[in-house]
Residue, then its C-alpha position, 0 to 999 in steps of 0.5 A: x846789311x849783314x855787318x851787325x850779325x857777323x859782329x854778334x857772332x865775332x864777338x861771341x868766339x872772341x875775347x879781348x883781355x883789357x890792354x892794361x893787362x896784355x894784348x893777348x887775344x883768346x878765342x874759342x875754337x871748333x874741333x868737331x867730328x861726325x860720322x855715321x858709318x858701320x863698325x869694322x871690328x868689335x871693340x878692344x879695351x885696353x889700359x896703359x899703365x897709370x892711365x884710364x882705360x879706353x875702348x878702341x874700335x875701328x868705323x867705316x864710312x862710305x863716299x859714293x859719286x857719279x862718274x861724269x855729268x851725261x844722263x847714260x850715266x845715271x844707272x851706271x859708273x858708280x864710284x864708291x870710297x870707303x874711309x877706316x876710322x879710328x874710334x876712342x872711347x875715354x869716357x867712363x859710362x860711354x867707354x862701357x856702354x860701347x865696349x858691350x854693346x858696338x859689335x862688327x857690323x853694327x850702324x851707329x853715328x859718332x860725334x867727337x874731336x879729331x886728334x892727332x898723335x905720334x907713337x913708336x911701333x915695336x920697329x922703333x920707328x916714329x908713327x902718325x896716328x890719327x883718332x876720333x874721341x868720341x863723346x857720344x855715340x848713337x845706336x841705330x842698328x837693331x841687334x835683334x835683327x842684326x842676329x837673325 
């Protein structure tokens, strides 16, 4: 029933270079991140040498659940997770745009690609980081009404 859809989608992610070639297999891949939380710290933008400069800043994203299955617990026993992401902005016109205007506190939704790196802190010791880029970046906060 559903074999010829699934087929379609298969082959769509996947291609074959002919036999005579090689029996390598490429196939596309997903790395996609959104999140939709609140701004933690008004963006930095920093520059290494050589290198393009990036807008750096921090977005919080909260988790909230009910703790049990009982109706009691329905006005009470809230649980609440809050997650601190990373958020790197590479992109010339966007990495601007979000290094004037995300400011602490501000509500906006991110989309991006995780990526994960290693770095050595000021100790000489080995470091995991893990960074959202952002490729696009949407205001829902209004700044007006954020300042009054």
């Amino acid at each position: 029933m559903f074999r010829r859809p699934v087929l379609q989608v298969f082959h769509q992610f996947v291609r074959h270079e002919s036999e005579i070639a090689s029996n390598l297999v490429l196939e596309r891949s997903l790395n996609r991140v959104q999140l939709l939380g609140r701004v933690g710290q008004d963006p930095v933008m920093r520059q290494i040498e050589g290198k393009n400069p990036v807008t750096i800043f921090s977005l919080a994203t909260n988790e909230m659940w009910k703790s049990g299955e009982n109706e009691a617990y329905q006005m009470g026993d809230v649980s609440q997770k809050t997650t601190w992401h990373r958020i790197s902005v590479f992109r010339p016109g966007l990495r601007d745009v979000a290094y004037q205007y995300v400011k602490k506190g501000s509500r906006i939704y991110v989309e991006g690609k995780v990526d994960y790196g290693e770095y050595t802190d000021k100790n000489n010791v080995r470091r995991q980081a893990t960074t959202i880029i952002a490729d696009n970046i949407i205001f829902l906060s209004d700044q007006t009404k954020e300042k009054a």
